[in-house]
C-alpha positions in Angstrom: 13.4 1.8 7.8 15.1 -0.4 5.1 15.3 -3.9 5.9 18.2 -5.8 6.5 19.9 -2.4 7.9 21.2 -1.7 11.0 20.1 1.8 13.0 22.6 3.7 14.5 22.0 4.2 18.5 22.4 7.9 18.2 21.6 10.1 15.3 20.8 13.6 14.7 17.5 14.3 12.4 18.3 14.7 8.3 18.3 18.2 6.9 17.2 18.6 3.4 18.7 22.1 1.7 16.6 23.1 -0.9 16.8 25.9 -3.5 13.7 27.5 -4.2 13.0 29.9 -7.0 10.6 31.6 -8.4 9.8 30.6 -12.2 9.0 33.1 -15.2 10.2 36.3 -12.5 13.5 38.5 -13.8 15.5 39.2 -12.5 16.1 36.0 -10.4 14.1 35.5 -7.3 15.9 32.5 -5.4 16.3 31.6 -1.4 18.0 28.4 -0.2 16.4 27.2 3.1 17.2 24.3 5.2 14.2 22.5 6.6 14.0 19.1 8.4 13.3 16.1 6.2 10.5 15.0 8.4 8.9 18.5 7.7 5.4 17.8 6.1 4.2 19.7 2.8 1.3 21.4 4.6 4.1 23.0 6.5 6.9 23.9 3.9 3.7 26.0 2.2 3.7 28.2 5.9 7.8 28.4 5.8 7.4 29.4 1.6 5.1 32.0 2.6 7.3 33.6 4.9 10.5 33.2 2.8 9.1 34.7 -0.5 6.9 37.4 1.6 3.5 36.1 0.3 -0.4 36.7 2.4 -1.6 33.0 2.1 -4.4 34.8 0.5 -5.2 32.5 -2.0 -5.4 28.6 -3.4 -1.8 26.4 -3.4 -0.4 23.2 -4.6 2.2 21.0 -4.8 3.2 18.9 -7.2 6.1 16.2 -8.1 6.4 12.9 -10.6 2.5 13.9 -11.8 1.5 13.6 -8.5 -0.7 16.9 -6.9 -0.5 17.4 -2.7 -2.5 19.9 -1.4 -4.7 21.4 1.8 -7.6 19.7 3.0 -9.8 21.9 0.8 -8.2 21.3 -2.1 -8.6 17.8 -1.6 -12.1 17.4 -1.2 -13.3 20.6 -3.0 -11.0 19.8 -6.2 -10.1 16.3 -6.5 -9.1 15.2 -9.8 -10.2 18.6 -11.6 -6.5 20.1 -11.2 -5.3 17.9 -14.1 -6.3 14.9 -16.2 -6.2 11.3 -14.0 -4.7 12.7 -11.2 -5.9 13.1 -7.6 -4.6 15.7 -5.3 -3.3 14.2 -2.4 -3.3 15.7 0.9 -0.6 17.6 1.9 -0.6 17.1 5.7 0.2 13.6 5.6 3.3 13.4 3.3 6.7 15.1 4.1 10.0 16.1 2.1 11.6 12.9 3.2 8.9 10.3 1.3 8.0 13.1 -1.7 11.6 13.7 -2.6 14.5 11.8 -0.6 16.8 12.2 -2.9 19.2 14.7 -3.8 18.5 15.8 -7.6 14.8 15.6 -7.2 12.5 18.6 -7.8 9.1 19.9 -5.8 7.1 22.0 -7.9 4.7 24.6 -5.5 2.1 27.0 -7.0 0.8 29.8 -5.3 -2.5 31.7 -6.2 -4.3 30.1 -9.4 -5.1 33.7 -10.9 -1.5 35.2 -11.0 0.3 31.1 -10.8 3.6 31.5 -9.0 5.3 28.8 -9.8 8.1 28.1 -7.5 10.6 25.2 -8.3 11.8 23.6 -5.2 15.4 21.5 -6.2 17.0 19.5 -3.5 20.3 20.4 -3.2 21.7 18.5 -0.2 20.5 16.1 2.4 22.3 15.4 5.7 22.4 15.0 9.2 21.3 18.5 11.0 24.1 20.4 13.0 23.1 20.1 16.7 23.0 23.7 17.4 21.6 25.1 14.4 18.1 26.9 13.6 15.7 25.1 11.8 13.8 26.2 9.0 16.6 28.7 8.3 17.4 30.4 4.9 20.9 30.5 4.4 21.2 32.6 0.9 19.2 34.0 -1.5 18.4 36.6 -4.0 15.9 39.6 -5.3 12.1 40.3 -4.2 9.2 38.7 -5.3 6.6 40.9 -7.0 3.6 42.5 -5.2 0.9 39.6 -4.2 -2.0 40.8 -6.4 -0.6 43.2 -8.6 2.7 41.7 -10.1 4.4 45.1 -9.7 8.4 45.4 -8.8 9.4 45.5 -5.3 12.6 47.9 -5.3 15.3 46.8 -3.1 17.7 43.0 -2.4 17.6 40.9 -0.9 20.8 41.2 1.8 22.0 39.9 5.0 20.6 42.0 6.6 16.5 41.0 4.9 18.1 37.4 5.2 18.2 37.9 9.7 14.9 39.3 9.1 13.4 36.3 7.6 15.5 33.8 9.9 13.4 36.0 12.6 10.5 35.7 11.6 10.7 31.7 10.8 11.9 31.4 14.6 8.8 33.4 15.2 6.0 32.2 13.1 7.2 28.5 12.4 9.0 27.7 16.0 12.4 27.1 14.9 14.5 24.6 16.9 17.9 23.4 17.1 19.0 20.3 15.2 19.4 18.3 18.7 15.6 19.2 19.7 14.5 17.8 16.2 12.6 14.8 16.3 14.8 12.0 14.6 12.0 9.3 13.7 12.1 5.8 14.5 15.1 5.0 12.0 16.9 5.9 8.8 14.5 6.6 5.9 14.7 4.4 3.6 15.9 6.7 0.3 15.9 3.4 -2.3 12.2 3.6 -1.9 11.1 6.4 -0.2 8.7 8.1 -2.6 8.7 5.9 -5.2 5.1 5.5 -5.4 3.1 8.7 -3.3 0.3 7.1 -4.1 0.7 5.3 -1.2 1.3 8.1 1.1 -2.3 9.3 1.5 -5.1 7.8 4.0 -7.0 7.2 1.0 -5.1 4.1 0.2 -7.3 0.9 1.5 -5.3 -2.3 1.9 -5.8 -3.9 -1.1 -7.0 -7.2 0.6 -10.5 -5.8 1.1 -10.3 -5.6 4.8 -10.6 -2.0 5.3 -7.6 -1.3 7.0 -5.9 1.8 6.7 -2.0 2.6 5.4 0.2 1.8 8.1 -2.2 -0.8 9.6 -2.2 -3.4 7.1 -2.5 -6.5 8.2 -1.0 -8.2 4.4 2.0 -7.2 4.9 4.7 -10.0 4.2 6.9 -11.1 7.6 10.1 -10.3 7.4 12.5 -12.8 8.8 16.4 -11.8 8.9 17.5 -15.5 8.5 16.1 -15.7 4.9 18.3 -13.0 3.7 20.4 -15.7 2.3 17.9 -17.4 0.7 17.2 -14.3 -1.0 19.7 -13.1 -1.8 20.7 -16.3 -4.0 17.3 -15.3 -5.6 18.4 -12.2 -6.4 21.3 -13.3 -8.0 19.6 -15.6 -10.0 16.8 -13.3 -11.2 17.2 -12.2 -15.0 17.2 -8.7 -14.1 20.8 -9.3 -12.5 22.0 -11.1 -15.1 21.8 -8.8 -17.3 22.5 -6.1 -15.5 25.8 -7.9 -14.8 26.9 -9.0 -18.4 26.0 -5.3 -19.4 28.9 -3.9 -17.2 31.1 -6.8 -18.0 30.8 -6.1 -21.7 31.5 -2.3 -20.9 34.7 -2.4 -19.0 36.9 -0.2 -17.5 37.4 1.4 -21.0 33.5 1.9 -21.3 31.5 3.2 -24.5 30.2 6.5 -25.6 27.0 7.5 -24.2 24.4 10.1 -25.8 23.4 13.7 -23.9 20.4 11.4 -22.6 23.1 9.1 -20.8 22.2 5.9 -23.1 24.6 4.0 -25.5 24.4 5.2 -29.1 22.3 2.9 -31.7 24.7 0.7 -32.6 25.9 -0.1 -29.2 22.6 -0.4 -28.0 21.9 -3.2 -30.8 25.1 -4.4 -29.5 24.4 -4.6 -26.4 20.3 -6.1 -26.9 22.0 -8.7 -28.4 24.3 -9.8 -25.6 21.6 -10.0 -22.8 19.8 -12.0 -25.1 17.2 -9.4 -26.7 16.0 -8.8 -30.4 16.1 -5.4 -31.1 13.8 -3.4 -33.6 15.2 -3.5 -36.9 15.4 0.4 -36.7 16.6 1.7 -33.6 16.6 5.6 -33.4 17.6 5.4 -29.4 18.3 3.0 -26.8 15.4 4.8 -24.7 13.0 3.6 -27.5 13.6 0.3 -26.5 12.2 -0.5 -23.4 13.2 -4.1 -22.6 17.0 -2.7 -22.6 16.2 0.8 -21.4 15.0 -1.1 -18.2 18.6 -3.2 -17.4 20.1 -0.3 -18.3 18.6 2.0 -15.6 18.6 -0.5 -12.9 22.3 -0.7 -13.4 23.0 2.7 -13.0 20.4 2.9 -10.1 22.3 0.1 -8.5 25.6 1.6 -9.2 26.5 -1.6 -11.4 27.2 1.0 -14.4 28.9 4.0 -13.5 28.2 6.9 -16.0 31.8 9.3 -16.3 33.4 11.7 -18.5 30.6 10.9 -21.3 31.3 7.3 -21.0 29.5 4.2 -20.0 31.7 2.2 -17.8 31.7 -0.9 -15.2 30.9 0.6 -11.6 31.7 -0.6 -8.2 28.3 -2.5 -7.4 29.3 -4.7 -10.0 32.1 -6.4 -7.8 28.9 -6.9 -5.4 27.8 -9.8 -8.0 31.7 -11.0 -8.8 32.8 -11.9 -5.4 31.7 -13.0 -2.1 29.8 -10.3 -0.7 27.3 -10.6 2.4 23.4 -11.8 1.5 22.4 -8.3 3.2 24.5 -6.2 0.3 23.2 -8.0 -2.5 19.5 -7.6 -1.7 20.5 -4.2 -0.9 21.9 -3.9 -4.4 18.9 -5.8 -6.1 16.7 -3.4 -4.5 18.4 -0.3 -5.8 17.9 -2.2 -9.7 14.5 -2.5 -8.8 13.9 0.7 -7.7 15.7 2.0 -10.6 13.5 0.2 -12.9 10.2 1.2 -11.8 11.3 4.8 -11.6 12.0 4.4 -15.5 9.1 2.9 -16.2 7.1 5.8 -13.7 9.2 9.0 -16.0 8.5 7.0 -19.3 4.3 7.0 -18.4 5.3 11.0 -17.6 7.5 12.1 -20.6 5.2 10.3 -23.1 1.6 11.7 -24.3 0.5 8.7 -25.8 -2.8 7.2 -24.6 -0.5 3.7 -24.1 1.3 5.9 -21.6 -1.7 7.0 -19.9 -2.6 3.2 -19.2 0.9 2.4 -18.3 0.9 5.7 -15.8 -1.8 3.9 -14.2 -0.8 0.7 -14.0 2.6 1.2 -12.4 1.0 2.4 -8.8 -1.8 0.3 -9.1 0.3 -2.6 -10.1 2.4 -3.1 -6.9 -1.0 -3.4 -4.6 -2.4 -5.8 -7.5 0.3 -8.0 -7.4 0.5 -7.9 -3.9 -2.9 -8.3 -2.9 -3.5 -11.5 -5.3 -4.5 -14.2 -3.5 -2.6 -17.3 -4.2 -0.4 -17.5 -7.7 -3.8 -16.2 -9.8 -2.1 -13.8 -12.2 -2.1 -13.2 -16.2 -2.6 -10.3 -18.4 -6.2 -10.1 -18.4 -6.8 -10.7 -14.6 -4.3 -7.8 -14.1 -6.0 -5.2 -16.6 -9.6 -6.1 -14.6 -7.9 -5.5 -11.0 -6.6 -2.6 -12.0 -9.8 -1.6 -13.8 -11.7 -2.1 -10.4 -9.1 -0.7 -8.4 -9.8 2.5 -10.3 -13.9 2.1 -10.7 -14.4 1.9 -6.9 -17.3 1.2 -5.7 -19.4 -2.0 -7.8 -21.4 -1.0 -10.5 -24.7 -2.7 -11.8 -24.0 -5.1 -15.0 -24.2 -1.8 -17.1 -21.5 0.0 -15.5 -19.6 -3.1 -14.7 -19.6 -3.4 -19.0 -19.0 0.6 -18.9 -15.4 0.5 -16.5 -14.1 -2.3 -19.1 -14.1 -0.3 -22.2 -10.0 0.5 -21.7 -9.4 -3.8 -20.4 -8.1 -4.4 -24.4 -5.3 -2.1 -23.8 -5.0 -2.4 -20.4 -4.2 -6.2 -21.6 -1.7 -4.9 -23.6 0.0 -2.9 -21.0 -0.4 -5.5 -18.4 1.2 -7.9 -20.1 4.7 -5.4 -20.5 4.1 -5.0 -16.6 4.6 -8.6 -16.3 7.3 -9.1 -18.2 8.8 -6.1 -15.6 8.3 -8.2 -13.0 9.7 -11.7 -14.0 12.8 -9.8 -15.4 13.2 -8.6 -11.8 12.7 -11.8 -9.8 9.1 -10.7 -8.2 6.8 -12.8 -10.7 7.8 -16.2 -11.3 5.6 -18.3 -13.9 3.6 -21.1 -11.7 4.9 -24.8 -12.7 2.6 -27.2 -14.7 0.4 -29.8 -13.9 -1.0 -27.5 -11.1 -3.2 -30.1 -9.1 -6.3 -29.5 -6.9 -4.7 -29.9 -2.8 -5.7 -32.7 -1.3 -8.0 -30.4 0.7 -10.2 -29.3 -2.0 -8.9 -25.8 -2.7 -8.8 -24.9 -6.0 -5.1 -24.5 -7.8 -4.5 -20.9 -9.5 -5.6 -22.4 -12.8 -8.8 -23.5 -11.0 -9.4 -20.0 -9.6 -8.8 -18.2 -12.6 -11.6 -20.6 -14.5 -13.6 -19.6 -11.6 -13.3 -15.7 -12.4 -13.4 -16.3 -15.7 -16.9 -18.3 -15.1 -18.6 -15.7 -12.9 -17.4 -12.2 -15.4 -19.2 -14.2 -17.9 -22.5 -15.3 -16.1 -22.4 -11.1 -15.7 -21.9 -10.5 -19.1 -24.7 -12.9 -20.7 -26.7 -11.2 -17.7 -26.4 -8.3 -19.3 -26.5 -8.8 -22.9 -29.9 -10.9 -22.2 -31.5 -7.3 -20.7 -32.5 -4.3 -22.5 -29.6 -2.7 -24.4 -29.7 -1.5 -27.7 -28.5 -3.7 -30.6 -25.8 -0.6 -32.0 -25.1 0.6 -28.5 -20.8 0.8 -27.4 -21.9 -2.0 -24.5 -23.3 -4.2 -27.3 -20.4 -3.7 -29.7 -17.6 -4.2 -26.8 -19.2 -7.6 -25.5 -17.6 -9.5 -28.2 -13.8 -8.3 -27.2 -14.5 -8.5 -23.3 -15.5 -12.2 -23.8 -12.2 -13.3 -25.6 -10.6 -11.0 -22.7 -12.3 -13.1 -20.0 -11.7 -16.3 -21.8 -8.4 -15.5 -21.6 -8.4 -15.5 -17.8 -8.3 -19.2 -17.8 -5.5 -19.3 -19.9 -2.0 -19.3 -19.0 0.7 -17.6 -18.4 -0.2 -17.9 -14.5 2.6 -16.3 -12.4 3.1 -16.1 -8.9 4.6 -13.9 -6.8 8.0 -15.2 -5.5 9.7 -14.8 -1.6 12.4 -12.1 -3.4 8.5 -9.8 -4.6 7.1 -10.2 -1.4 10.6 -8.6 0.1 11.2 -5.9 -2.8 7.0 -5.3 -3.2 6.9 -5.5 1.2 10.0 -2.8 1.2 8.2 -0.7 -1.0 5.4 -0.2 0.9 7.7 -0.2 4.5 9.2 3.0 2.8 5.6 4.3 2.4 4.8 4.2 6.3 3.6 0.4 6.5 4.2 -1.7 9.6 5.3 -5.0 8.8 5.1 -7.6 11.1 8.5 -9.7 12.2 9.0 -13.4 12.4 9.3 -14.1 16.4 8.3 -10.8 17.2 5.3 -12.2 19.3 7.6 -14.8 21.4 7.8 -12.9 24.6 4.1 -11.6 24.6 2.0 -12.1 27.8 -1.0 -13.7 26.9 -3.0 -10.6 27.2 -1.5 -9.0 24.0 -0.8 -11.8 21.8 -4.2 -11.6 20.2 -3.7 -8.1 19.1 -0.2 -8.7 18.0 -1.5 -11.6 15.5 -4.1 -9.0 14.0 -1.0 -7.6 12.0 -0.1 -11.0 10.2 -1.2 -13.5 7.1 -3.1 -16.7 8.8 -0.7 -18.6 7.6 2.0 -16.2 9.4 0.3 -15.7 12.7 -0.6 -19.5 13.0 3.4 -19.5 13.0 3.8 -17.0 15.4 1.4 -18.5 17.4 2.0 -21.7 17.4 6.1 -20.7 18.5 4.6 -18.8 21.2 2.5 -21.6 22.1 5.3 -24.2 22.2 7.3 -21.5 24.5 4.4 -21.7 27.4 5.9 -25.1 28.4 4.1 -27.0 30.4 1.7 -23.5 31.1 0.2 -23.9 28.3 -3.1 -24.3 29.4 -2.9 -21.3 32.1 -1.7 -19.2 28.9 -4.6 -20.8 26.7 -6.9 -19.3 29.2 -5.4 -16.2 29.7 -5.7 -15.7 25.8 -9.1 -16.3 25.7 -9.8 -14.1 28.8 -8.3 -10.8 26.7 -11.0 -11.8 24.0 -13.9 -11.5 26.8 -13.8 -7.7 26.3 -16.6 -5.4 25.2 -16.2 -2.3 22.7 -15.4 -2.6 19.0 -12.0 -4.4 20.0 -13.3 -7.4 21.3 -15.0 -9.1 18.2 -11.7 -9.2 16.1 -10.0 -10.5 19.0 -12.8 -13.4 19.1 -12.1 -14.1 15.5 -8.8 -14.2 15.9 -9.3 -16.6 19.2 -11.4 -18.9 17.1 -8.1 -19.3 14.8 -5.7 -19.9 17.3 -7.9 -22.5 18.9 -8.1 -23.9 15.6 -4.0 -23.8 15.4 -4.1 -25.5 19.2 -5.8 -28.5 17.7 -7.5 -31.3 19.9 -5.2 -30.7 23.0 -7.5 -27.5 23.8 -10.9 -28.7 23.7 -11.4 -29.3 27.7 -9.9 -26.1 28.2 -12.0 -24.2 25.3 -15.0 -26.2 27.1 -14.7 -25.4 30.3 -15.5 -21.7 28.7 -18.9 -22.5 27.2 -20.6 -20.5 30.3 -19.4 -17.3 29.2 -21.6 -15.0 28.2 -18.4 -13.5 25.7 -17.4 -16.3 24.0 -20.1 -19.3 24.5 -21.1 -18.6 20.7 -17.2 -18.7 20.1 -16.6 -21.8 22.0 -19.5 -23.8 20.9 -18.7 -22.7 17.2 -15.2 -23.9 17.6 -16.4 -27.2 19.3 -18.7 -28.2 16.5 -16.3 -27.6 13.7 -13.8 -29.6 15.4 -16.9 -32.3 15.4 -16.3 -31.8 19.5 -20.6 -30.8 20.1 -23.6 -30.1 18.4 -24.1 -27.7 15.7 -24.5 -24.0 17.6 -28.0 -22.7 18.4 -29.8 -20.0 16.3 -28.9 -17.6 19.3 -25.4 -17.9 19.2 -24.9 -17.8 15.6 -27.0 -14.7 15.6 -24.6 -13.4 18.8 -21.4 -13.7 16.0 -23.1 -12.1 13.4 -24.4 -9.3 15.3 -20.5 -9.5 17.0 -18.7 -9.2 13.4 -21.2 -6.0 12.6 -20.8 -3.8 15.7 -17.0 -2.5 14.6 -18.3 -1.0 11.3 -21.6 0.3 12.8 -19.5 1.4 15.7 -16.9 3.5 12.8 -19.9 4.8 11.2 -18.7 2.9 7.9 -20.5 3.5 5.1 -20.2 0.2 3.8 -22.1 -1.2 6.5 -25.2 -2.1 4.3 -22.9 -3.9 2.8 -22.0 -5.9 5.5 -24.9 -6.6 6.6 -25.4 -8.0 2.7 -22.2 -10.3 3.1 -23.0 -11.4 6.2 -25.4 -14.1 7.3 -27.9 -12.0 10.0 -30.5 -11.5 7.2 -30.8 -15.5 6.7 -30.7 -16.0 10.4 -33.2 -13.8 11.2 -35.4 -15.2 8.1 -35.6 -18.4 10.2 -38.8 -19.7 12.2 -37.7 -18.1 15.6 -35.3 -15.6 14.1 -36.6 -12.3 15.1 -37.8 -13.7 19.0 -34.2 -15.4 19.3 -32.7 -12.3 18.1 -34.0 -9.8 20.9 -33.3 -12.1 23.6 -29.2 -12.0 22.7 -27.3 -10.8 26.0 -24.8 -9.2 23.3 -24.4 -5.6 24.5 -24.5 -4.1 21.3 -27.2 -6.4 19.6 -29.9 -3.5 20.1 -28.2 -0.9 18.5 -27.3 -3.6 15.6 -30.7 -4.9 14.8 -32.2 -1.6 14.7 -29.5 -0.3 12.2 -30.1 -3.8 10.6 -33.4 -3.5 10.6 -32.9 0.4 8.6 -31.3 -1.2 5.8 -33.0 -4.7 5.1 -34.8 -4.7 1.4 -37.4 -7.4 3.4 -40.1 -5.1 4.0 -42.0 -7.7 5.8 -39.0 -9.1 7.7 -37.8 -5.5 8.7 -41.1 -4.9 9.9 -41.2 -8.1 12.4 -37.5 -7.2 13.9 -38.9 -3.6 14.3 -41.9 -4.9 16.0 -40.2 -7.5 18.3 -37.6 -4.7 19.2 -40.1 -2.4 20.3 -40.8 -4.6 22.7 -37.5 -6.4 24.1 -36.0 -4.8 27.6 -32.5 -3.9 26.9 -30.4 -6.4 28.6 -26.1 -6.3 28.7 -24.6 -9.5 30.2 -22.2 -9.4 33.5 -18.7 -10.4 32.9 -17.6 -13.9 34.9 -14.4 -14.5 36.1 -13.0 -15.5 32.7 -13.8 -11.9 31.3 -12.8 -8.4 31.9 -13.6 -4.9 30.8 -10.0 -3.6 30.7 -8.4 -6.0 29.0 -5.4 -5.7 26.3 -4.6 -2.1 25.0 -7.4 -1.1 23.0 -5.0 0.9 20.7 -5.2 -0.7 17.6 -8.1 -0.7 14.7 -10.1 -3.8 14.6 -9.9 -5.5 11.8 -10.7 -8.7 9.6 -7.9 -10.9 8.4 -6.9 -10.6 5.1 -7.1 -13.4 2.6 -4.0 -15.7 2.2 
């Protein structure tokens, strides 16, 4: 759902009519079906087998904007090797409505990789379903598709009466209901965004804060708050995107110019018009496509309806008055979302038209560039910090110094093409440049140009790391290190650029549209105290010390009744309760001083002693905590990934502090006496994984040993608490 936009109280689910034909057949083979927009892409295959008379004998895929969808086996059989950079996404998880919401936009499916039936999928019409209709339906079509297997001829049409037949056996095979008995969704789809990116569509996209969380569960999603909308909005019109996109249609008029068969102005006008928004055009320009800087204003406008395309000419369109008058905050960010929506699309077809290996980069960079941007922590941004974000985001999985040299090879022109994405993104109001002098805070964090020297710093420790070992003087790693040093240095160096409130709204829409859950300012006000832990798991720390502290402030003078009640939903066992005891330890920390005897009189607890006496000593409020309940929180933070079966979970144990705790005099002896009821299976999968051989063998020996103990639950706890429904998860970094 779009935000800013209101949902009607009764709706009937969308409809999207789509022409299908078959490609390369004569004469025509065509049907026009009417499935719901909800309808996945695993499950249009089942209705295309029906309505072209095919055996689902062999392989399938779909495809759309260089992106592949296909079944599960597909997926992890296949991968990348259907086409060059591209992974096939699954096709069960993505539907019509967020691969093509719009009207105009084509689906390509292939059937059987031997004979390749192509089958172009247009979309002809969307809108609301009619209550007592049949869907899937087929409501037209024409000629038989050849014999599966052989290519012959089928004699015969393709009539009213073949077209009942079909409707039939769709009601049979696919369980066709009415348009009433359709499922409608939680609210309008948003169609400015909707499929932008379907990169983001798959279960394969991590949140980009390194948390683990899942699409849909992120907890870095921006909160949105409906009373900044004018605040926004004033952002929007100020942006540089706008501006231009404004003077443009100004300058065209009701009487408009001559545009080219590609819809663009002619070369002279498009000099003209470079000129005007303040651009310096190539000295030879063929087309105003050619010219990217203009290209992008000019397909924002028309996205946004701020240039209206008619009768061959170029003219001033109706979302132009938008910007001239006084229109409501909501219209105008609805407007500056449609420009930038329009301009990443361009920029998204110009990485697809174009074979150039600049294009390949840029291809790349566009999908990945969103999560990069929205992912960096603080304002820590510049050409080269972008090109090795997205050069990681791509590699994976951390390499040794010799791969880590090896997935740089392409960071010169992903520099390059970096930079242009920049330059994107402070035309549209979602970067902004950081002001100089930057200080240090007062409370020693570092300021973005401090972070960046510290990136900078620790790439090239790895680098001399490297060329110090044994690589050969003429090798490619050798001859590269030279360029990725300059590259690195540059990471200190400015332009720095943060992203501003208007990104995080355009950049948090994006991914809304995507199936992301943002979370609301004030949607935690009227939360009993059993849920609001759960609830907060969804912000920023920043954001849910907000929330919290509001919902604090509501409690009155029950405050400290609440306070308890909070903690007691955190005295739980099961892979929920250690993210709720991290997030306790925050909002304690939000509380401030005026908690302590109430945190205190909690130290007894078998569940949150280590949390109480870890919050007490960092307040300076009791002694530093014993080796026993600092070993109680590390084995607490490791039982959700053990408990998933996550494969990172060496890892974990790496970027944790268990190994060092259990290194100490008394470490192994303290660690089998925990009351943690999960520490046994913990240490021994700790104990699996630790390089120590000497320390892995003294926790195996003093496990061998230990009885296996769980504590009781006092008062203050409880084994049912809070809903359990949710993913644990870490917070993300601010």
């Amino acid at each position: 759902m779009c935000w800013g936009a209101e949902a009607p109280m009764t709706r009937l689910a969308s409809i999207h009519t789509l022409k299908v034909t078959l490609r390369h057949v004569r004469p025509v083979v065509w049907r026009r079906l009417e499935i719901s927009s909800s309808t996945t892409l695993g499950e249009v295959h089942e209705i295309l087998q029906v309505a072209f008379d095919w055996e689902d004998d062999h392989l399938h895929v779909f495809e759309c904007r260089g992106r592949r969808f296909g079944p599960p086996e597909i997926v992890d059989s296949y991968g990348p090797s259907l086409g060059p950079g591209t992974w096939t996404l699954d096709e069960d998880v993505v539907s019509l409505e967020t691969v093509v919401p719009r009207p105009g936009d084509i689906l390509t499916y292939t059937y059987d990789f031997g004979d390749n039936w192509q089958h172009d999928l247009v979309v002809e019409q969307i809108a609301p379903a009619a209550p007592d209709a049949f869907y899937p339906a087929c409501t037209a079509g024409t000629g038989l598709p050849p014999e599966e297997d052989s290519g012959d001829d089928r004699p015969g049409s393709f009539g009213e009466d073949a077209r009942n037949r079909l409707n039939a056996s769709l009601r049979r095979t696919q369980g066709a209901v009415t348009g009433r008995q359709l499922p409608t969704g939680e609210g309008p789809t948003d169609t400015v965004f909707t499929g932008l990116l379907p990169d983001l569509l798959t279960d394969r996209c991590e949140c980009p804060c390194g948390c683990g969380a899942i699409g849909g569960t992120s907890p870095v999603m921006p909160v949105y708050d409906p009373a900044a909308d004018d605040a926004l909005a004033s952002l929007a019109a100020r942006s540089e995107l706008v501006r231009r996109a404004v003077k443009l249609a100004t300058w065209l008029g009701d009487d408009g110019r001559r545009v080219t068969p590609s819809v663009v102005l002619g070369p002279a006008d498009a000099v003209a018009a470079s000129r005007l928004i303040g651009l310096t055009p190539p000295e030879k320009l063929r087309s105003a496509k050619h010219f990217w800087p203009l290209h992008a204003v000019w397909c924002a406008a028309i996205a946004a309806g701020v240039i209206d395309i008619r009768g061959g000419k170029a003219r001033a369109g109706n979302g132009l008055a938008i910007w001239q008058g006084l229109a409501v905050p909501s219209a105008r960010l609805e407007n500056w979302a449609r420009m930038l929506a329009g301009m990443l699309r361009a920029a998204d077809d110009e990485a697809q038209s174009s074979r150039s290996y600049r294009a390949q980069l840029r291809q790349g960079t566009v999908a990945a560039g969103v999560l990069v941007v929205y992912s960096t922590p603080g304002d820590v941004l510049n050409p080269a910090a972008l090109a090795l974000a997205v050069t990681q985001i791509g590699d994976g999985d951390e390499a040794d110094d010799g791969g880590f040299l090896a997935s740089l090879f392409d960071l010169p022109d992903l520099t390059a093409v970096a930079a242009s994405l920049i330059d994107d993104w402070l035309l549209a109001g979602i970067l902004e440049i950081a002001p100089e002098p930057e200080p240090d805070p007062a409370d020693g964090e570092l300021s973005s140009r401090g972070l960046a020297a510290e990136l900078a710093a620790d790439l090239r420790e790895r680098v001399d790391q490297f060329e110090s070992g044994p690589v050969e003087p003429d090798s490619m790693e050798r001859t590269m290190t030279p360029v990725l040093r300059k590259i690195i240095d540059d990471i200190g160096r400015g332009p720095v650029v943060r992203l501003t409130p208007l990104g995080s709204y355009g950049l948090g829409r994006l991914l809304i549209a995507h199936g992301w859950e943002p979370p609301v300012a004030g949607a935690c006000a009227d939360l009993p105290p059993e849920e609001i832990l759960e609830a907060l798991m969804g912000y920023l720390p920043d954001d849910a010390a907000a929330e919290y502290t509001a919902w604090l402030d509501a409690q009155g003078d029950a405050w400290e009744r609440a306070s308890v009640e909070v903690a007691r939903s955190a005295a739980v066992p099961g892979p929920e309760g250690p993210a709720r005891r991290l997030m306790l330890m925050l909002v304690w920390a939000i509380t401030g001083p005026r908690v302590l005897p109430v945190i205190d009189a909690l130290l007894q607890d078998p569940w949150l002693s280590a949390v109480v006496a870890t919050t007490l000593h960092a307040a300076g409020a009791g002694p530093e905590p014993t080796l026993g309940q600092q070993l109680w929180l590390a084995v607490d933070g490791l039982f959700p990934s053990l408990a998933e079966d996550d494969e990172d979970f060496a890892d974990e144990i790496a970027d944790s502090d268990v190994i060092e705790l259990l290194d100490q005099p008394g470490g192994t002896e303290a660690a089998v006496r925990l009351d943690h009821p999960h520490a046994a299976e913990v240490l021994h999968a700790v104990a699996a994984v630790i390089e120590d051989v000497a320390l892995a063998r003294r926790l195996r020996e003093a496990l061998s040993g230990a009885p296996q103990t769980r504590p009781k639950l006092h008062a203050v706890g409880g084994t049912g608490m809070g809903s359990g429904s949710r993913r644990p998860r870490r917070l993300g970094r601010s």
